[in-house]
Structure formats: C-alpha cells, structure tokens
C-alpha angles and dihedrals in degrees: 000000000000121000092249094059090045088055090045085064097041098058105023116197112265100215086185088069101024094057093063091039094049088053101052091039082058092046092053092047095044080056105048092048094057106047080045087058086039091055091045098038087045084045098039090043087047093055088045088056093037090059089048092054094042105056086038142077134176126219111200108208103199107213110253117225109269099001127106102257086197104062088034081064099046093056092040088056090042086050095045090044087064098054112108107258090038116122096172141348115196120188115222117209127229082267098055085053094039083052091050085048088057097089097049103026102032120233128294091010099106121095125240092235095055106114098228108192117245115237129214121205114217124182114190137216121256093204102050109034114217117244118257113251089016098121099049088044092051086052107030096109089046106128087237132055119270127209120188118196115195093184096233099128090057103039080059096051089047094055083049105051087040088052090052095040093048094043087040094054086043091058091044086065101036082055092050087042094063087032094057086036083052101046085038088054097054090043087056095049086047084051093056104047092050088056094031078131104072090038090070098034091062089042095056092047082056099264108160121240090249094063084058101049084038081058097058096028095061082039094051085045103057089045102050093046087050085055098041089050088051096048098037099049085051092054090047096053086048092047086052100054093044092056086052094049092046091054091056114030116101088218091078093027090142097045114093114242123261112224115215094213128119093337094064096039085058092050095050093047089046092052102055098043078048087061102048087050092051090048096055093035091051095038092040092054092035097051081034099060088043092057094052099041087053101035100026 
C-alpha cells in the first residue's frame, strides 16, 4: 500500500466540515479572481486608450458668424494633412459632434443656431513627430478661432485612474489571500482537535511531528485547489462575459474593449495552483504551532 493512500486512511476526509470550508474558500477565490481580471482588463484597456491619445490629436474649429463651419473644417483638414509629421487629417460634420454631444445632451435637443464646433481628426506619424505649435501657426491668420487638444491632460488622468484601479484590485487579493489563510488555519486546527486521537496515537508509536503535519498539509492542499478550481472557473466564466458585455454595450461606447484571452486564462490557472499552496502553507504552520505548544 503506498504512503498516500495510508494517509488517506489515517485522516478520511469529513465531508460535514469540509463542505462549509470548501464553499467560503470558493467564494474567496471567486473574489479574488475577479478583482485580479478587474486590475489587468482596467490596465490592458488603459494602455489601449493611452496608444489612441497618444498618436492623435483634435483640432476644434469654432463656427465664425455668417461663414459655413463645415467647409472651414474641410480646408483646414486638407492644410493640416500636408505638415510634416501628419499621416492623416479628417474633417467631422455638425452631425458627428452632435452625435458626441448624445450622451450628455440627449438627441434632437440642440438647436439649429448653436454654433457646435467642428472637430478634425488627426492621426500622426510615429515616425516624423509633428512640430509643436505647428498646427496654430499654420492657422493663425484663419478668419475663425482654432482649439488643439494633444491629449496630454487626459492621457495623464487615464494612467492615473488605471494605476488606482489596478493597485486597488491588487490589494483587494493580497487582502483575500490573509483572509482564506486565516479561515484555512482555523479549519486545520478544528481538524486537529477532532482527530486529536490519531494524532497521539502516531506520536506515541514514534511518528515525527512532520508526518502529522504531512497528514493535514496534503489534506488542506487537495481541498483548497478544489476550491480554488471551483471559484476561479466561475470567475472566469463571469470575467468572460463581462468582457463581452463591456465590448457591446453603448454605455462604454469610447473605452477600448478588454479581451479575456490568454490574460484571464492565466489568472484563473494561477488562482486556483495559488489556493492549493495557501491551503498547505496555512494548515502545515497552524497544525505545526499546535504540536509543538502541546508536545514541546
């Protein structure tokens, strides 16, 4: 008989305790997965948005009494398209900013004589950077007012708020990680005082110290990894359809969209290995600390 399946025997599983134990350990784990996916998809769709800001600019063209805004915009885009470190300028009609203005405003509730800037999409060329100020000295004689956004300000707000929400979401599973090695820790001690028993009975026929904690430590493994595979698959399955949700729905139409791939299949693995390893770390010290306080 190997020595897995005698230890098997000598510490049966109790499905009565284990039962309670396995749900909040899933729980936990569910938890912690997801705040994990919640850090990477808020820093992967930052760096999506980041990029975007950071190869574009917008030139607002504000609408001059008695002139037509919209062919103001199309040779302004045609001027700015030709600037060294210009790939490409595209002019956006009243109804393009109106449509922008939706979300905010509502639809239809503009009025025909607001003067609704006219935007130009610029993308720029990674290889030739454009020339600060280009862009306002190119049009500083222009017969109508000209606003250039660089998007520095915002690429800046959006590092920040992705920094916060990924150490915020780290914290989140340090702190579920103490709290399941906690709540793992006080099963094993339970453990061992219900079979308090077999425990001295092993120690009186010259079992070391080590075999018993070995005992409750394999035990305390196979539970918390099927906990952490329970948890974590259903936090993968919710991540997933998040991620699906997130991409379609009109809400969030200007956020890019977090991909569940490989990012998320990692997280749910390693949540799951992570469990069984906090399981057997936190039921090895805690049966090991009781041995010694009753036998040292």
């Amino acid at each position: 008989m190997s020595q897995k399946s005698r230890s098997g025997d000598l510490l049966p599983p109790d499905r009565g305790r284990d039962r309670p134990l396995l749900a909040v350990a899933a729980i936990l784990v569910f938890l912690a997965s997801l705040a994990g996916i919640g850090a990477a998809g808020a820093w992967q769709a930052a760096e999506g948005w980041t990029a975007q800001l950071t190869d574009q600019i917008t030139v607002q063209i504000l609408p001059g009494t008695g002139r037509d805004a919209d062919a103001d915009a199309e040779a302004a885009a045609i001027e700015i398209a030709r600037l060294p470190g210009v790939a490409s300028a595209e002019a956006r009609g009243r109804a393009q900013s109106e449509r922008l203005l939706e979300p905010w405003l509502g639809t239809g509730v503009l009025p025909d004589d607001l003067p609704v800037p006219r935007l130009i999409a610029v993308r720029l060329d990674s290889e030739t950077p454009l020339a600060p100020g280009a862009v306002e000295a190119l049009l500083g004689d222009a017969p109508y007012e000209v606003v250039v956004d660089d998007h520095d300000r915002w690429e800046r707000a959006v590092t920040r708020a992705a920094a916060a929400v990924r150490y915020f979401g780290l914290g989140v599973v340090a702190l579920l990680t103490l709290a399941a090695a906690a709540v793992v820790a006080f099963a094993a001690r339970a453990s061992l005082a219900a079979r308090w028993d077999v425990a001295e009975a092993l120690h009186l026929v010259g079992a070391p110290d080590s075999y018993i904690t070995r005992l409750f430590q394999e035990r305390f493994f196979m539970l918390g990894m099927n906990a952490g595979l329970i948890g974590a698959v259903l936090a993968g399955v919710v991540g997933y359809g998040l991620s699906i949700l997130g991409g379609s729905a009109g809400a969030v139409f200007f956020l890019p969209r977090f991909e569940f791939g490989w990012l998320g299949l990692g997280i749910v693995a390693g949540a799951a290995l992570v469990s069984g390893l906090v399981s057997a770390i936190s039921a090895r010290l805690a049966v090991s600390n009781v041995l010694k306080a009753r036998w040292t």
